[in-house]
C-alpha positions in Angstrom: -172.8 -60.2 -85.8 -168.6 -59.7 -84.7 -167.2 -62.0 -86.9 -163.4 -60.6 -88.2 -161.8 -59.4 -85.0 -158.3 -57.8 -84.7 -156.1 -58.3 -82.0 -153.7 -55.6 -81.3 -151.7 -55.7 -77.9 -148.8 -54.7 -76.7 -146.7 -57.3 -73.8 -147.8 -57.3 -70.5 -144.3 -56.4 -68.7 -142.3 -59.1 -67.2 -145.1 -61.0 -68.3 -146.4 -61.7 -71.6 -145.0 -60.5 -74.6 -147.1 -58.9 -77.2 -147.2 -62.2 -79.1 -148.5 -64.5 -75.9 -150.7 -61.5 -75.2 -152.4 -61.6 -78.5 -152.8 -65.5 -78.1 -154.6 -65.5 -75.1 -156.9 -62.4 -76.2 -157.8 -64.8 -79.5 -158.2 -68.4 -77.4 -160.8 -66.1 -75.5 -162.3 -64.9 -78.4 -162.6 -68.1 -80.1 -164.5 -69.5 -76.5 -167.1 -67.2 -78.0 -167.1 -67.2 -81.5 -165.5 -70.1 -82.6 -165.8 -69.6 -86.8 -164.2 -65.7 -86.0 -162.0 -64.5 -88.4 -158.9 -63.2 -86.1 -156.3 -61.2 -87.2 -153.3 -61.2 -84.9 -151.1 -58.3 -84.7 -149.2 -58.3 -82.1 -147.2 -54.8 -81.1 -144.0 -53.5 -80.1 -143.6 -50.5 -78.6 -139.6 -50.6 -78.6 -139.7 -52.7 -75.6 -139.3 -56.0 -74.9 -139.7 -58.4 -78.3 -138.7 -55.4 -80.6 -136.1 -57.0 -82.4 -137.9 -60.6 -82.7 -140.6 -58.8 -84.2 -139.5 -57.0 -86.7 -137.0 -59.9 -87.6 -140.0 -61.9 -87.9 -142.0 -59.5 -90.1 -139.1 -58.7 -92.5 -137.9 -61.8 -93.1 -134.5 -61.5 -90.8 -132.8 -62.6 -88.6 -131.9 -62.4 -84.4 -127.8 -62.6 -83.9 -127.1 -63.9 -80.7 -123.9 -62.7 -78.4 -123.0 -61.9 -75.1 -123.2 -58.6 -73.4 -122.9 -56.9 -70.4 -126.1 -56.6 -68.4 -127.6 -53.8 -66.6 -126.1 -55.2 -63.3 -122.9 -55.7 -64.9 -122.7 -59.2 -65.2 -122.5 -60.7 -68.8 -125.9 -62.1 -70.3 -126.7 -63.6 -73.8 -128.6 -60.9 -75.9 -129.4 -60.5 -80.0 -129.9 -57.7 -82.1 -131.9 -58.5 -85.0 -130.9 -58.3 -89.2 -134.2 -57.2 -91.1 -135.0 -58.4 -94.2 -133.2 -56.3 -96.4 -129.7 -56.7 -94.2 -129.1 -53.2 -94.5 -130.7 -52.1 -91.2 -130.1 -53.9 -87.7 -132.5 -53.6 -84.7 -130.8 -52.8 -81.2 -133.3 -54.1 -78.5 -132.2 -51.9 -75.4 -134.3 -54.2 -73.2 -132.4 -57.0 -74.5 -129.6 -56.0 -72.9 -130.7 -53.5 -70.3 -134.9 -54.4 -69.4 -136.0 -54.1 -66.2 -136.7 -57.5 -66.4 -133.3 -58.2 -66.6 -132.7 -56.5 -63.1 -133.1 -59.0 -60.0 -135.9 -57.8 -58.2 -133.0 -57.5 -54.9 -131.0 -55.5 -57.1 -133.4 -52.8 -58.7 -131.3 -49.6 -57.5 -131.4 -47.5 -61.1 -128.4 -45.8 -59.9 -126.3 -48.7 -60.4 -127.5 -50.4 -63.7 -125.8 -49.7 -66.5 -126.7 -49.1 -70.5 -123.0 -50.5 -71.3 -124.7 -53.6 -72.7 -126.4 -51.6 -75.1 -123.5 -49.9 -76.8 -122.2 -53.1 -77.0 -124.7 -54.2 -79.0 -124.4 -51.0 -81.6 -121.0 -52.1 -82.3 -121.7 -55.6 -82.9 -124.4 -54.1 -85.7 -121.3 -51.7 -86.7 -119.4 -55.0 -87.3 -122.1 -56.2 -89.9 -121.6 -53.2 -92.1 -125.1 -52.5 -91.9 -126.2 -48.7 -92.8 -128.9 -48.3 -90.6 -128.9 -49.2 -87.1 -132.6 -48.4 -85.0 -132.7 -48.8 -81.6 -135.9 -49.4 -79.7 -136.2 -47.7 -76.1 -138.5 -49.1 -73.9 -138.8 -51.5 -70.5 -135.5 -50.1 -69.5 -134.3 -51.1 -66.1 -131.6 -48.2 -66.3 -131.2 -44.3 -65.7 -127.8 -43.5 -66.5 -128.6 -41.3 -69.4 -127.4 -43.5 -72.1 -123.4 -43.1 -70.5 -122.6 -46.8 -70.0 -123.7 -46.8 -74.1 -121.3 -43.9 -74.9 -118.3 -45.4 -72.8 -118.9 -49.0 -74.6 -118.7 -47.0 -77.9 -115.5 -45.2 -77.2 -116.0 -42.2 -74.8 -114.1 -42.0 -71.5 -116.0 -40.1 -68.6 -113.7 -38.5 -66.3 -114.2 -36.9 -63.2 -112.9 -33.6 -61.7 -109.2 -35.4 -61.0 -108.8 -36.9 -64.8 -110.2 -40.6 -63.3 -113.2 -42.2 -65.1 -116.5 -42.8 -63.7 -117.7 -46.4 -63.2 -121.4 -47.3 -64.3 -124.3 -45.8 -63.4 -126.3 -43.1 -62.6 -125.9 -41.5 -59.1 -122.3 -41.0 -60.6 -123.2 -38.4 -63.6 -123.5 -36.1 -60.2 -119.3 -36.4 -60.4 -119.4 -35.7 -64.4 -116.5 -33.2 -64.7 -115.8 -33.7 -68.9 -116.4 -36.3 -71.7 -113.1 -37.0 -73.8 -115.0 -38.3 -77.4 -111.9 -38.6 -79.1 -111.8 -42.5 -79.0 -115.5 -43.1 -79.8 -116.2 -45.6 -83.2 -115.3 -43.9 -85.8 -118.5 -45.9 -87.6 -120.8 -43.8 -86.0 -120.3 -41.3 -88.3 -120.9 -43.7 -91.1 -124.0 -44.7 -90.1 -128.2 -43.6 -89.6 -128.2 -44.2 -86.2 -132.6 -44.0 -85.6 -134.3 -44.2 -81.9 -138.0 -45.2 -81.8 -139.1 -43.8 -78.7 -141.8 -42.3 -76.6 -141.7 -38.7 -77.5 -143.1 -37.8 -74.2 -140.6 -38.9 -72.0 -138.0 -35.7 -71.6 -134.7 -36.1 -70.3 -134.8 -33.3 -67.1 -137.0 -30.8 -65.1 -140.4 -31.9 -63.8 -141.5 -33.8 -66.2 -138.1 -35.6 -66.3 -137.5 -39.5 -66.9 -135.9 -40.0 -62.9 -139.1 -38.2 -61.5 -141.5 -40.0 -63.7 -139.9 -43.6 -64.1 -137.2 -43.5 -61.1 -139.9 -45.2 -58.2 -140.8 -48.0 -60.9 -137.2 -48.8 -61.0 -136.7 -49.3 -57.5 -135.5 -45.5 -57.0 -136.3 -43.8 -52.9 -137.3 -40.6 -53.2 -133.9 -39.4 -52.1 -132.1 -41.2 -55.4 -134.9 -39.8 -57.4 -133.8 -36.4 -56.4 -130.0 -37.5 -56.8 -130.6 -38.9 -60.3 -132.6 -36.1 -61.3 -129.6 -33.5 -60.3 -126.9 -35.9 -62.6 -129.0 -35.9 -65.5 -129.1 -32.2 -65.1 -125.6 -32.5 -65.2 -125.0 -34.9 -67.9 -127.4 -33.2 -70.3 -124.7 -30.0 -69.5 -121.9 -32.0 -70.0 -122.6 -33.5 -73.1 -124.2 -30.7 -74.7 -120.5 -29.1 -74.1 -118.5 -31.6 -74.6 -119.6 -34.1 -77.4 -122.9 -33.1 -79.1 -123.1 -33.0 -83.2 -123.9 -29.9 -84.6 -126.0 -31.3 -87.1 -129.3 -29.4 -87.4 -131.3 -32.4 -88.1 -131.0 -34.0 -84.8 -132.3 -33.6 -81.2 -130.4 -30.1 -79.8 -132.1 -30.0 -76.8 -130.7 -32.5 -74.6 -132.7 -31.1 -71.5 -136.2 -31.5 -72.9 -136.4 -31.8 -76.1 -138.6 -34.5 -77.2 -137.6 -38.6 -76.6 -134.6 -37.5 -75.1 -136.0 -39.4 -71.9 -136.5 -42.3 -73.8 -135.1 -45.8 -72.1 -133.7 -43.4 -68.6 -131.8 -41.2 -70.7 -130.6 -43.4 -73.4 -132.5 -41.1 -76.0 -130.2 -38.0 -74.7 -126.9 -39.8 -75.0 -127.4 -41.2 -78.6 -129.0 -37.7 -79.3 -125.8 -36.2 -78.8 -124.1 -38.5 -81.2 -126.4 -37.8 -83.7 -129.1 -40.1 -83.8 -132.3 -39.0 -84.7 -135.1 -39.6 -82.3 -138.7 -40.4 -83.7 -141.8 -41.3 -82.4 -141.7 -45.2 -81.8 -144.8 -45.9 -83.6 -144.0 -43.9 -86.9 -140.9 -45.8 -87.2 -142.4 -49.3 -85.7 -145.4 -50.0 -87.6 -144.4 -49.4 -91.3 -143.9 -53.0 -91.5 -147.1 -54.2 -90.3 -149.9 -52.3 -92.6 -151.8 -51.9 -89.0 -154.4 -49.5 -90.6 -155.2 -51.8 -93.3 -155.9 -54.3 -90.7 -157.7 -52.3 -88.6 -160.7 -51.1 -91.1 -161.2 -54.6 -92.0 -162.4 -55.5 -88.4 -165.7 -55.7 -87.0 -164.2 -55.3 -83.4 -160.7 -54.1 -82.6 -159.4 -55.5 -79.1 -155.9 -54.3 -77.6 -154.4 -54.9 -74.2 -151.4 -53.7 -71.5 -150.2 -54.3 -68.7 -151.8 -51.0 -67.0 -154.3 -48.9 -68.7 -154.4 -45.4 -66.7 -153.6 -41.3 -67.4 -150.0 -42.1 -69.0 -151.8 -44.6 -71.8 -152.7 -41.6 -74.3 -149.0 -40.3 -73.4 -147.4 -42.4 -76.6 -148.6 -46.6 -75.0 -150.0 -49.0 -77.1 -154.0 -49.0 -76.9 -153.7 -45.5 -77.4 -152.3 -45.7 -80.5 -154.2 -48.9 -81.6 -157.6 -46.6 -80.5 -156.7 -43.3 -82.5 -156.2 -45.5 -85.8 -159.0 -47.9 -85.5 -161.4 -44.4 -85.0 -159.7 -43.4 -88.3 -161.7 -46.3 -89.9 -164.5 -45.7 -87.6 -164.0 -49.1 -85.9 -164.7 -49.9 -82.2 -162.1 -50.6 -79.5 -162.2 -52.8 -76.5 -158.9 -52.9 -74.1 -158.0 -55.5 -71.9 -155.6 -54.5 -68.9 -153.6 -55.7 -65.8 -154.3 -53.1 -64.1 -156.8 -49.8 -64.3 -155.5 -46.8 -62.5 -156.6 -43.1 -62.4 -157.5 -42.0 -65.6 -158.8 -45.3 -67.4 -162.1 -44.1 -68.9 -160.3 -41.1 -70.5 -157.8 -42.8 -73.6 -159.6 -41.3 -77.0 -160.8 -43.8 -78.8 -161.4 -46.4 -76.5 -165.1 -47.3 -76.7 -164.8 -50.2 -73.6 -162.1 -51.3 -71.2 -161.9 -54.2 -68.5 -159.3 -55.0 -65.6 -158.3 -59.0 -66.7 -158.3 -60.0 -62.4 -161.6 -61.6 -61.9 -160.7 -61.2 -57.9 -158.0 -59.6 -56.1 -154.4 -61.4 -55.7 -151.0 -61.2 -55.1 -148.9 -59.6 -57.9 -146.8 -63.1 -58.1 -149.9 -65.0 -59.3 -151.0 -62.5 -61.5 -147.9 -62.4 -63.4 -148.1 -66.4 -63.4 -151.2 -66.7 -63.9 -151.6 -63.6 -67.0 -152.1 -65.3 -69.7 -155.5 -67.4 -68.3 -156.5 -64.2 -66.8 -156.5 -62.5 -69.8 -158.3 -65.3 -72.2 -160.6 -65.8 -69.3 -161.4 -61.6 -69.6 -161.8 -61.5 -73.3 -164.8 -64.3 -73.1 -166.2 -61.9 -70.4 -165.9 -59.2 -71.9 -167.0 -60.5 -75.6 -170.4 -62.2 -74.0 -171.4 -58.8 -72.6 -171.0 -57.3 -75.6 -172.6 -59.9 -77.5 -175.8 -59.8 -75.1 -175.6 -56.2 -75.6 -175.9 -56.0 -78.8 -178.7 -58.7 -79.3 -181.0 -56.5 -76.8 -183.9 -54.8 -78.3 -183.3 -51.4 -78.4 -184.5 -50.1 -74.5 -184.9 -53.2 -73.2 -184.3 -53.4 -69.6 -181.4 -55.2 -68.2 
Protein backbone atom coordinates (compact mmCIF):
# COMPACT_ATOMS: atom_id res chain seq x y z
CA UNK A 1 0.00 0.00 0.00
CA UNK A 2 1.49 3.93 -1.12
CA UNK A 3 1.37 5.49 2.05
CA UNK A 4 4.56 8.18 2.37
CA UNK A 5 4.53 10.11 -0.84
CA UNK A 6 7.01 12.87 -1.92
CA UNK A 7 6.08 15.65 -3.84
CA UNK A 8 8.78 17.17 -5.83
CA UNK A 9 7.81 19.92 -8.60
CA UNK A 10 9.10 22.56 -10.02
CA UNK A 11 6.48 25.96 -10.94
CA UNK A 12 4.39 25.77 -13.68
CA UNK A 13 5.56 29.08 -15.63
CA UNK A 14 3.51 32.09 -15.35
CA UNK A 15 1.44 29.88 -13.45
CA UNK A 16 2.10 28.13 -10.37
CA UNK A 17 5.00 28.30 -8.47
CA UNK A 18 6.80 25.27 -7.24
CA UNK A 19 5.08 25.73 -3.89
CA UNK A 20 1.24 26.05 -5.25
CA UNK A 21 2.35 23.27 -7.55
CA UNK A 22 3.26 20.94 -4.88
CA UNK A 23 -0.14 21.90 -2.97
CA UNK A 24 -2.35 20.92 -5.55
CA UNK A 25 -0.31 17.59 -6.40
CA UNK A 26 -0.82 16.78 -2.36
CA UNK A 27 -4.84 18.05 -2.16
CA UNK A 28 -5.02 15.28 -5.03
CA UNK A 29 -3.24 12.95 -3.36
CA UNK A 30 -4.89 13.21 -0.16
CA UNK A 31 -8.60 12.72 -2.44
CA UNK A 32 -7.11 9.31 -2.55
CA UNK A 33 -5.29 8.48 0.37
CA UNK A 34 -6.40 10.57 2.98
CA UNK A 35 -4.06 9.18 6.14
CA UNK A 36 -0.76 9.60 3.42
CA UNK A 37 2.25 10.66 4.75
CA UNK A 38 3.31 13.69 2.20
CA UNK A 39 6.39 15.21 2.10
CA UNK A 40 6.43 18.50 0.28
CA UNK A 41 9.39 19.60 -1.46
CA UNK A 42 8.83 21.98 -3.50
CA UNK A 43 11.85 22.95 -6.25
CA UNK A 44 13.61 25.80 -7.70
CA UNK A 45 15.34 25.54 -10.62
CA UNK A 46 16.80 29.23 -10.50
CA UNK A 47 13.64 30.51 -11.77
CA UNK A 48 10.91 32.09 -10.61
CA UNK A 49 10.55 31.68 -6.44
CA UNK A 50 14.48 31.10 -6.18
CA UNK A 51 15.09 33.58 -3.65
CA UNK A 52 11.81 32.97 -1.50
CA UNK A 53 12.87 29.53 -1.33
CA UNK A 54 15.97 29.39 -0.19
CA UNK A 55 15.16 32.44 2.20
CA UNK A 56 12.59 30.23 3.53
CA UNK A 57 14.74 27.15 4.00
CA UNK A 58 17.74 28.92 5.61
CA UNK A 59 16.05 30.89 7.88
CA UNK A 60 16.46 34.43 5.82
CA UNK A 61 15.20 36.91 4.64
CA UNK A 62 13.61 38.64 1.10
CA UNK A 63 14.85 42.59 0.91
CA UNK A 64 12.43 44.39 -1.07
CA UNK A 65 13.52 47.56 -3.49
CA UNK A 66 12.81 48.93 -6.66
CA UNK A 67 14.40 48.12 -9.96
CA UNK A 68 14.37 48.54 -13.40
CA UNK A 69 12.42 45.94 -15.28
CA UNK A 70 12.99 44.12 -18.39
CA UNK A 71 10.85 46.70 -20.28
CA UNK A 72 12.55 49.50 -18.60
CA UNK A 73 10.04 50.67 -16.43
CA UNK A 74 10.83 50.46 -12.60
CA UNK A 75 9.10 47.43 -10.70
CA UNK A 76 9.45 46.35 -6.99
CA UNK A 77 11.76 43.19 -6.70
CA UNK A 78 13.82 41.40 -3.57
CA UNK A 79 16.86 39.56 -3.41
CA UNK A 80 16.96 37.23 -0.55
CA UNK A 81 19.59 37.18 2.89
CA UNK A 82 20.11 33.28 3.73
CA UNK A 83 20.37 32.23 6.95
CA UNK A 84 23.83 32.73 7.66
CA UNK A 85 23.73 36.60 6.16
CA UNK A 86 26.88 35.92 4.50
CA UNK A 87 25.40 34.96 1.08
CA UNK A 88 22.51 36.91 -0.81
CA UNK A 89 20.31 35.27 -3.57
CA UNK A 90 19.85 37.45 -6.82
CA UNK A 91 16.52 36.13 -8.49
CA UNK A 92 17.08 37.20 -12.16
CA UNK A 93 13.42 36.54 -12.85
CA UNK A 94 12.64 38.84 -10.14
CA UNK A 95 13.70 41.44 -11.93
CA UNK A 96 13.88 40.36 -15.53
CA UNK A 97 11.14 36.94 -15.91
CA UNK A 98 9.29 36.62 -18.80
CA UNK A 99 6.51 36.97 -16.70
CA UNK A 100 7.40 40.29 -16.07
CA UNK A 101 7.25 41.10 -19.91
CA UNK A 102 3.60 42.25 -21.17
CA UNK A 103 2.54 39.75 -23.41
CA UNK A 104 2.17 43.06 -26.23
CA UNK A 105 5.65 43.76 -25.50
CA UNK A 106 7.63 40.35 -25.69
CA UNK A 107 10.29 41.59 -28.42
CA UNK A 108 13.69 39.92 -26.58
CA UNK A 109 15.53 42.45 -28.45
CA UNK A 110 14.40 45.19 -26.38
CA UNK A 111 14.21 43.83 -22.70
CA UNK A 112 16.87 44.51 -20.64
CA UNK A 113 18.96 42.61 -17.69
CA UNK A 114 19.79 46.20 -16.16
CA UNK A 115 17.40 45.29 -13.32
CA UNK A 116 19.51 42.56 -12.46
CA UNK A 117 22.71 44.28 -11.91
CA UNK A 118 20.89 46.37 -9.99
CA UNK A 119 20.08 43.99 -7.74
CA UNK A 120 23.92 42.67 -7.38
CA UNK A 121 24.76 45.97 -6.09
CA UNK A 122 22.05 46.24 -3.66
CA UNK A 123 23.65 42.65 -2.19
CA UNK A 124 27.18 44.50 -2.61
CA UNK A 125 25.61 47.13 -0.23
CA UNK A 126 25.00 44.38 2.49
CA UNK A 127 28.57 43.43 2.76
CA UNK A 128 27.66 40.00 2.03
CA UNK A 129 30.65 37.63 0.65
CA UNK A 130 28.77 35.59 -1.45
CA UNK A 131 26.35 36.63 -3.92
CA UNK A 132 24.42 33.46 -6.10
CA UNK A 133 22.42 34.30 -8.75
CA UNK A 134 19.71 31.98 -10.11
CA UNK A 135 19.12 32.12 -14.03
CA UNK A 136 16.08 30.91 -15.23
CA UNK A 137 12.37 32.22 -16.71
CA UNK A 138 14.26 35.03 -18.27
CA UNK A 139 12.31 37.23 -20.48
CA UNK A 140 15.63 38.74 -21.86
CA UNK A 141 18.54 38.00 -24.51
CA UNK A 142 20.85 40.72 -24.14
CA UNK A 143 23.72 38.63 -22.97
CA UNK A 144 23.82 39.79 -19.42
CA UNK A 145 24.90 43.71 -20.97
CA UNK A 146 22.11 45.73 -19.22
CA UNK A 147 23.75 43.74 -15.91
CA UNK A 148 27.30 44.82 -16.78
CA UNK A 149 26.27 48.57 -17.60
CA UNK A 150 24.18 48.78 -14.16
CA UNK A 151 27.42 47.57 -12.51
CA UNK A 152 29.68 50.09 -14.00
CA UNK A 153 30.63 49.19 -17.69
CA UNK A 154 29.89 51.66 -20.52
CA UNK A 155 29.13 50.05 -24.00
CA UNK A 156 30.13 52.18 -26.67
CA UNK A 157 29.66 51.99 -30.22
CA UNK A 158 31.96 52.52 -33.22
CA UNK A 159 31.67 56.60 -32.67
CA UNK A 160 32.57 56.57 -28.75
CA UNK A 161 28.43 56.77 -27.98
CA UNK A 162 26.83 54.12 -25.66
CA UNK A 163 24.44 51.62 -26.59
CA UNK A 164 20.94 51.74 -25.09
CA UNK A 165 19.36 48.37 -23.69
CA UNK A 166 18.88 45.40 -25.33
CA UNK A 167 19.83 42.90 -27.55
CA UNK A 168 19.46 43.63 -31.32
CA UNK A 169 21.97 46.43 -30.32
CA UNK A 170 25.18 44.08 -29.23
CA UNK A 171 25.16 43.86 -33.35
CA UNK A 172 26.67 47.80 -32.94
CA UNK A 173 29.17 46.58 -30.00
CA UNK A 174 32.34 48.35 -31.06
CA UNK A 175 34.34 48.15 -27.20
CA UNK A 176 33.51 47.71 -23.49
CA UNK A 177 35.22 50.50 -21.28
CA UNK A 178 35.36 48.27 -17.57
CA UNK A 179 37.21 50.88 -15.91
CA UNK A 180 34.15 52.21 -13.85
CA UNK A 181 32.66 48.74 -12.95
CA UNK A 182 32.11 48.12 -8.79
CA UNK A 183 35.14 47.80 -7.49
CA UNK A 184 33.19 45.07 -5.00
CA UNK A 185 33.13 42.71 -7.59
CA UNK A 186 36.40 41.78 -6.98
CA UNK A 187 35.74 41.34 -3.39
CA UNK A 188 33.22 39.03 -3.68
CA UNK A 189 32.23 34.95 -4.83
CA UNK A 190 30.00 35.97 -7.38
CA UNK A 191 28.16 31.94 -8.10
CA UNK A 192 25.54 31.37 -11.10
CA UNK A 193 23.20 28.29 -10.78
CA UNK A 194 22.28 27.57 -14.15
CA UNK A 195 21.38 25.15 -16.71
CA UNK A 196 24.67 23.81 -17.99
CA UNK A 197 23.15 23.04 -21.30
CA UNK A 198 22.16 26.26 -22.41
CA UNK A 199 25.49 27.67 -24.46
CA UNK A 200 25.79 31.17 -25.27
CA UNK A 201 26.27 30.99 -29.49
CA UNK A 202 26.37 28.65 -32.59
CA UNK A 203 23.51 26.15 -33.14
CA UNK A 204 22.85 25.23 -30.10
CA UNK A 205 22.89 28.86 -29.00
CA UNK A 206 20.36 30.45 -26.34
CA UNK A 207 18.65 33.06 -29.31
CA UNK A 208 18.05 29.90 -31.50
CA UNK A 209 16.82 27.70 -28.82
CA UNK A 210 14.90 30.24 -26.38
CA UNK A 211 14.55 33.39 -28.88
CA UNK A 212 10.67 32.08 -30.43
CA UNK A 213 9.53 31.52 -26.65
CA UNK A 214 10.36 35.04 -26.03
CA UNK A 215 8.43 36.45 -28.73
CA UNK A 216 11.53 36.50 -31.19
CA UNK A 217 10.52 36.20 -35.58
CA UNK A 218 12.78 34.24 -37.10
CA UNK A 219 14.41 37.23 -38.55
CA UNK A 220 15.41 38.68 -34.83
CA UNK A 221 16.38 35.23 -34.01
CA UNK A 222 18.99 35.39 -36.62
CA UNK A 223 19.78 39.14 -35.60
CA UNK A 224 20.25 38.25 -31.98
CA UNK A 225 22.13 35.25 -32.73
CA UNK A 226 24.79 37.49 -34.92
CA UNK A 227 25.18 40.13 -31.58
CA UNK A 228 25.77 37.50 -29.18
CA UNK A 229 28.41 36.33 -31.66
CA UNK A 230 29.59 39.69 -31.21
CA UNK A 231 29.33 40.29 -27.66
CA UNK A 232 30.88 37.04 -26.66
CA UNK A 233 34.00 38.72 -29.01
CA UNK A 234 33.87 41.77 -27.43
CA UNK A 235 33.93 40.82 -24.00
CA UNK A 236 36.29 38.11 -24.25
CA UNK A 237 38.68 41.16 -25.58
CA UNK A 238 37.73 43.72 -23.73
CA UNK A 239 36.78 42.77 -20.00
CA UNK A 240 37.10 39.00 -19.24
CA UNK A 241 39.12 37.82 -15.94
CA UNK A 242 41.95 35.82 -16.48
CA UNK A 243 41.27 33.68 -13.63
CA UNK A 244 41.61 30.01 -14.53
CA UNK A 245 38.90 28.97 -12.38
CA UNK A 246 36.11 30.49 -14.26
CA UNK A 247 34.16 30.01 -17.47
CA UNK A 248 36.84 31.02 -20.54
CA UNK A 249 34.78 30.13 -23.18
CA UNK A 250 32.25 32.71 -23.54
CA UNK A 251 31.02 31.19 -26.96
CA UNK A 252 30.07 27.79 -25.63
CA UNK A 253 31.36 26.94 -22.78
CA UNK A 254 28.94 25.52 -20.48
CA UNK A 255 25.91 27.84 -18.72
CA UNK A 256 27.15 30.59 -20.53
CA UNK A 257 23.52 30.65 -22.15
CA UNK A 258 22.02 30.61 -19.00
CA UNK A 259 19.11 33.43 -18.40
CA UNK A 260 19.66 34.84 -22.64
CA UNK A 261 23.16 35.34 -22.05
CA UNK A 262 23.36 36.53 -18.53
CA UNK A 263 25.59 33.47 -17.70
CA UNK A 264 28.28 34.84 -20.42
CA UNK A 265 28.32 38.41 -19.06
CA UNK A 266 28.85 37.51 -15.37
CA UNK A 267 31.33 34.83 -16.77
CA UNK A 268 33.41 37.44 -17.87
CA UNK A 269 33.51 39.07 -14.61
CA UNK A 270 34.44 36.15 -12.92
CA UNK A 271 31.70 34.39 -11.64
CA UNK A 272 31.69 30.89 -11.60
CA UNK A 273 28.95 29.10 -13.30
CA UNK A 274 27.61 25.69 -11.85
CA UNK A 275 25.08 23.37 -12.50
CA UNK A 276 21.77 24.87 -10.82
CA UNK A 277 20.89 21.77 -9.00
CA UNK A 278 24.43 21.12 -7.36
CA UNK A 279 24.28 24.49 -5.99
CA UNK A 280 20.28 24.62 -5.34
CA UNK A 281 19.52 21.62 -3.40
CA UNK A 282 22.24 21.45 -0.69
CA UNK A 283 19.73 23.00 1.48
CA UNK A 284 16.92 20.72 1.06
CA UNK A 285 18.50 17.00 1.88
CA UNK A 286 16.21 15.99 -1.37
CA UNK A 287 17.86 12.42 -1.53
CA UNK A 288 17.18 11.81 2.02
CA UNK A 289 13.58 12.52 1.20
CA UNK A 290 13.40 10.78 -1.67
CA UNK A 291 14.41 7.05 -0.31
CA UNK A 292 11.94 7.50 2.32
CA UNK A 293 8.98 7.49 -0.19
CA UNK A 294 6.89 4.88 -1.33
CA UNK A 295 5.98 6.99 -4.48
CA UNK A 296 7.87 10.03 -5.76
CA UNK A 297 5.52 12.41 -7.91
CA UNK A 298 7.06 15.63 -9.71
CA UNK A 299 5.54 17.98 -12.13
CA UNK A 300 6.21 21.02 -14.97
CA UNK A 301 4.86 23.03 -16.97
CA UNK A 302 5.97 20.93 -20.26
CA UNK A 303 7.44 17.50 -20.10
CA UNK A 304 9.06 16.83 -23.66
CA UNK A 305 12.96 16.15 -25.36
CA UNK A 306 14.49 19.27 -23.46
CA UNK A 307 13.31 17.78 -19.79
CA UNK A 308 16.46 15.42 -19.38
CA UNK A 309 18.46 18.66 -20.73
CA UNK A 310 19.05 19.97 -16.88
CA UNK A 311 14.63 20.60 -15.88
CA UNK A 312 13.23 19.50 -12.93
CA UNK A 313 11.52 15.89 -13.15
CA UNK A 314 14.62 14.96 -14.61
CA UNK A 315 16.61 15.62 -11.93
CA UNK A 316 13.90 14.62 -9.30
CA UNK A 317 13.84 10.95 -11.58
CA UNK A 318 17.70 10.36 -11.73
CA UNK A 319 17.86 10.66 -7.75
CA UNK A 320 14.74 8.93 -6.67
CA UNK A 321 16.27 5.69 -9.19
CA UNK A 322 19.40 6.21 -6.91
CA UNK A 323 17.12 4.90 -3.95
CA UNK A 324 15.38 2.64 -6.33
CA UNK A 325 12.10 4.57 -5.83
CA UNK A 326 9.37 5.13 -8.54
CA UNK A 327 8.47 8.34 -10.28
CA UNK A 328 5.25 9.64 -11.58
CA UNK A 329 5.27 13.22 -13.44
CA UNK A 330 2.43 15.44 -13.86
CA UNK A 331 2.71 18.07 -16.77
CA UNK A 332 1.00 20.98 -18.65
CA UNK A 333 1.83 19.94 -21.57
CA UNK A 334 3.50 16.53 -23.30
CA UNK A 335 5.50 17.28 -26.42
CA UNK A 336 7.81 15.07 -28.55
CA UNK A 337 9.97 13.20 -26.57
CA UNK A 338 7.80 12.55 -23.18
CA UNK A 339 8.19 8.78 -22.78
CA UNK A 340 12.00 9.20 -23.03
CA UNK A 341 13.19 11.22 -19.41
CA UNK A 342 15.38 8.35 -17.44
CA UNK A 343 13.94 7.58 -14.61
CA UNK A 344 10.49 8.39 -15.15
CA UNK A 345 8.41 5.23 -14.57
CA UNK A 346 4.81 7.07 -15.51
CA UNK A 347 3.75 10.53 -16.87
CA UNK A 348 0.27 12.27 -17.52
CA UNK A 349 -0.81 15.57 -19.39
CA UNK A 350 -2.93 17.44 -16.28
CA UNK A 351 -5.88 18.79 -19.26
CA UNK A 352 -8.59 16.38 -18.89
CA UNK A 353 -10.01 18.05 -22.44
CA UNK A 354 -8.56 20.46 -24.77
CA UNK A 355 -8.79 24.39 -23.94
CA UNK A 356 -7.55 27.67 -24.57
CA UNK A 357 -4.05 28.42 -23.00
CA UNK A 358 -5.84 31.38 -20.83
CA UNK A 359 -7.96 28.78 -18.88
CA UNK A 360 -5.43 26.51 -18.42
CA UNK A 361 -3.13 28.89 -16.88
CA UNK A 362 -6.27 29.96 -14.64
CA UNK A 363 -7.53 27.10 -14.17
CA UNK A 364 -3.70 25.04 -13.24
CA UNK A 365 -3.86 24.49 -10.08
CA UNK A 366 -7.55 22.36 -10.16
CA UNK A 367 -6.21 20.80 -13.28
CA UNK A 368 -3.41 19.47 -11.62
CA UNK A 369 -5.10 18.14 -8.18
CA UNK A 370 -7.80 16.94 -10.39
CA UNK A 371 -4.71 14.71 -12.44
CA UNK A 372 -3.00 13.48 -9.49
CA UNK A 373 -6.38 11.67 -8.16
CA UNK A 374 -6.42 10.25 -11.75
CA UNK A 375 -3.43 9.34 -12.05
CA UNK A 376 -3.04 7.82 -8.20
CA UNK A 377 -6.49 5.68 -8.67
CA UNK A 378 -4.98 3.94 -11.73
CA UNK A 379 -2.13 3.17 -10.12
CA UNK A 380 -3.82 2.06 -7.10
CA UNK A 381 -6.16 -0.32 -9.29
CA UNK A 382 -3.03 -1.40 -10.83
CA UNK A 383 -1.47 -2.54 -8.24
CA UNK A 384 -4.36 -4.36 -6.50
CA UNK A 385 -4.85 -6.54 -9.81
CA UNK A 386 -3.88 -10.11 -9.61
CA UNK A 387 -0.94 -10.64 -11.37
CA UNK A 388 -2.41 -11.26 -15.38
CA UNK A 389 -5.62 -10.29 -14.74
CA UNK A 390 -7.33 -8.88 -17.58
CA UNK A 391 -8.29 -5.27 -17.71
Amino acid sequence: MLTRFAVAPSGFKESLSAQAAADAIAAGVRRVVPDAEVDLIPLVDGGEGTAAALAASTGGRLVALPATGPVGEPIGTHFALLGARDTAVVEMAAVAGLSLVPRSLRDPGATTTYGVGELIRAALDTGVRRILVGCGDSGTSDGGAGALQALGARLLDVDGFELPHGGRELTRLHRIDPTGLDPRLAEVELLVACNPYNVLCGERGVARVFGPQKGATPAQVEELSAGLENWAYVLTRDVLTRDLSVTSDLYGGPGTGASGGLGAGLAALGARLLPRFDVLLDHLDLDARLARADLVLTAEGALDHQTPRGKVPAEVARRAKLHGRPVLALAGTLGKGAHTVPGVDAFTGILPAPMALAEALVRASELLTDATERALRMILLGAGLPRGAAV
